[in-house]
N, C-alpha and C positions, 0 to 999 in steps of 0.2 A: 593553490593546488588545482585548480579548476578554472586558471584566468586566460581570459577568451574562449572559451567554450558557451555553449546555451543548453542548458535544463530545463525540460519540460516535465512539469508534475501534476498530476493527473489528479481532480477533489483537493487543490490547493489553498483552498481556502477559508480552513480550519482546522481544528487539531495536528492530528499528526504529518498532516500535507505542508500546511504552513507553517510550521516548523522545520521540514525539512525544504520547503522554500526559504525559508531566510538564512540556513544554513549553507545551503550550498550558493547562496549567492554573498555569503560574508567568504566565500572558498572563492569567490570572483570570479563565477558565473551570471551569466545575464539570466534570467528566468521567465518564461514562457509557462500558463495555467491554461489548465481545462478544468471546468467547474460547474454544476448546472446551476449552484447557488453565485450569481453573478457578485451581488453588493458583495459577501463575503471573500472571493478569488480578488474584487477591486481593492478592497481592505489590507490583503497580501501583499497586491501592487503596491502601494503607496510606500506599506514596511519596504520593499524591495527597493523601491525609486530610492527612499532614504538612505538607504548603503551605498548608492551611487552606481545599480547597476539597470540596466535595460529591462522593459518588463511587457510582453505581450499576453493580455488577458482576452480567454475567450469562453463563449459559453454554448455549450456542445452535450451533448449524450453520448455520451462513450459506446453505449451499446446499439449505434447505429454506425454499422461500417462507410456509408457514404460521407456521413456531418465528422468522422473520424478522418477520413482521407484529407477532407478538404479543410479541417481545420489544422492539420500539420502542416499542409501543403501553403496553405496561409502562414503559419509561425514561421515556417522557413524565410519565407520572401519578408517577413519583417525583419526577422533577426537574424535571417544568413546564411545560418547552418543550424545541424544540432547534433549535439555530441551526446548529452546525456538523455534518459527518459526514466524515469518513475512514476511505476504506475500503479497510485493510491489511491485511486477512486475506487469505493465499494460501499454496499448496505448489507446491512444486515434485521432480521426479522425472526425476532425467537416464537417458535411457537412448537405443542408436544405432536410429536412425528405426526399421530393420524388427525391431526389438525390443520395439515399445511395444503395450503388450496396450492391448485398448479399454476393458479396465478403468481402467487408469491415465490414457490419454488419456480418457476420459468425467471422471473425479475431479476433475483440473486444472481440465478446462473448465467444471464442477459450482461448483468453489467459487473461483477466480479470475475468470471472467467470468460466469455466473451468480448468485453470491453478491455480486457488486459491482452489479448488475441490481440485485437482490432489496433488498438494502438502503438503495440510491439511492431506487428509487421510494418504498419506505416512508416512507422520510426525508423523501424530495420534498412526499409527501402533509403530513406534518405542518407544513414549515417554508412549506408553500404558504400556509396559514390563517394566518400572520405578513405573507407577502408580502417575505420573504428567510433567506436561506439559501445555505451556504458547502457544495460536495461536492467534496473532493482525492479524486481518486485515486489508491495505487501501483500503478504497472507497472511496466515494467523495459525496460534496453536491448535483454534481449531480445525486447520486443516492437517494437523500430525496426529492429537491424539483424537479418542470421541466426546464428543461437544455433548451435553445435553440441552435439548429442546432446539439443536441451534444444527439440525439433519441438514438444513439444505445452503446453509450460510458455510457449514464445515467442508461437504461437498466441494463448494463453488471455489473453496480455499485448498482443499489437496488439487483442484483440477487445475487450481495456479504452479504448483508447486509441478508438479508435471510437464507443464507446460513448460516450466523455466529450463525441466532439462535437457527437453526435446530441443526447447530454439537454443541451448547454449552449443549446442551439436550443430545444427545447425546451422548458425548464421555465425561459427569460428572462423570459420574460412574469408568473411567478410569483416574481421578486427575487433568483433563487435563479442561483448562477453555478459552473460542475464545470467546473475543470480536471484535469489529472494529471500525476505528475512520473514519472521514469525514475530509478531511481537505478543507479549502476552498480554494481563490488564496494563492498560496504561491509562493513565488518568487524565480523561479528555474533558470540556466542558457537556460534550453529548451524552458521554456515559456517565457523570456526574448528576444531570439530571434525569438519566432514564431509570437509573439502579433507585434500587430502594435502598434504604436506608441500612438495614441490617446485611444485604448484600455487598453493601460500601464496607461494612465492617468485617465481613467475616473471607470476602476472595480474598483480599491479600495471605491469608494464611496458608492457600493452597500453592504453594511454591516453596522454594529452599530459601529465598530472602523472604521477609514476611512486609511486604509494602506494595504499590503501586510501581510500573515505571514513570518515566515521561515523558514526554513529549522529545524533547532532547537527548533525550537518551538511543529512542530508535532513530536518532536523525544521525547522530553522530556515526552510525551504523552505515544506514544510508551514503553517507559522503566517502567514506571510505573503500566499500564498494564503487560508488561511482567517480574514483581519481583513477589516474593513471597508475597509483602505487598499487592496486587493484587484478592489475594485467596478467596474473598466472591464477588468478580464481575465478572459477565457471560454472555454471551447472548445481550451484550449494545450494541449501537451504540454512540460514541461520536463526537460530530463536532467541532473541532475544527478551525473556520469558522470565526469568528469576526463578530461574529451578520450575517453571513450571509443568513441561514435558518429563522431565525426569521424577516428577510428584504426578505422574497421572492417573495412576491407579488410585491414590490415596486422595487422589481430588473428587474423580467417582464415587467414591466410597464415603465421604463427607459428603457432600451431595445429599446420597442416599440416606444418612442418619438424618441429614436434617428433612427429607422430607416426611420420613415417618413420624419424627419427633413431633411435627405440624400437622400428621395423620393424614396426607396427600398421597 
């Protein structure tokens, strides 16, 4: 589906990034990372090498437009062109509204909505000179419905979602087509150890499937969007959530029982 082309994925080097690295390069794509965590994007590389495709790793901060330009401008001159980009690099940092210093709300917004900016456009300019090109984005549910404690992580993820439909306007005219997906819990090793225990237990409930997704699950999403059979969808948002958007009130609303039940 994807053979001879090159994927660039952005935080590729865990979770849900490297997974949708190995997936789109078993679709026979060469892949190209940006990652500030290096050993772990290298770790991707090898999986990647393994399939037998091409693999340019680099280590970059998204939320600096110059080390952005110039490490596309780089991947290109390794690997040639670039067709596809996803862009899954992001942080997140829970904390309750009047406790979020402007440090941490500037961060989020630095490299979940400006760093998805920053390497869209780069991207754009390249796959413009081809006359097509595939841009996924991740956001998340919390950028649909209201997140608690998570104001400036939810933020940083509607301004993606915005974003997608501004540039699918855009940059049509140049072949090139951005959507972006929503994933809901998905069960990563980082959110495995950062939940607690009882929160391990009880999110899955707040959705119409009562489980975690996986990692493979938003990847398969991912590639789909970024093939060529793709080419009449633009401008979407897709959630891939487990009924989680469509339970959002009742997600809220659990929430709230439990934190009175814990008198918080």
């Amino acid at each position: 589906m994807l053979e001879g082309q090159v994927a660039l994925v952005t935080g590729g080097g865990r979770g849900i990034g490297k997974a949708i690295a190995l997936r789109l390069a078993r679709e026979g794509a060469d892949i190209a990372i940006i990652d500030m965590n290096r050993e772990g994007a290298e770790a991707t590389g090898r999986d990647v090498s393994g399939l037998g495709r091409r693999i340019a790793v680099h280590q970059a901060d998204i939320s600096d437009p110059a080390a952005v330009q110039a490490t596309v401008r780089a991947i290109v001159t390794e690997l040639g062109r670039l067709d596809v980009l996803v862009n899954n690099a992001g942080i997140e940092k829970r904390s309750p509204f009047l406790e979020i210093s402007a440090d941490d709300w500037k961060r989020q917004i630095d490299v979940n909505l400006s760093g998805t900016f920053y390497c869209t456009q780069a991207a754009a300019a390249e796959m413009s000179k081809r006359g097509y090109g595939r841009v996924v984005n991740i956001s998340s549910v919390a950028g649909v419905i209201g997140p608690i404690d998570l104001a400036a992580y939810g933020a940083s993820k509607a301004g993606v979602i915005g974003l997608t439909r501004a540039a699918a306007l855009d940059l049509a005219d140049f072949g090139i087509t951005v959507n972006a997906i929503s994933p809901g819990p998905v069960e990563t090793e980082l959110m495995l150890g950062a939940w607690t225990a009882e929160a391990l237990r009880e999110r899955p409930q707040h959705g119409a499937i009562a489980r975690f997704g996986t990692v493979d699950e938003i990847a398969q999403v991912v590639a789909f969007l970024a093939s060529p059979d793709s080419a009449f969808i633009t401008g979407i948002n897709v959630s891939v959530d487990g009924g989680a958007v469509a339970a959002g009130a009742y997600m809220v609303e659990k929430y709230r029982r439990r934190k009175a039940a814990a008198g918080s």
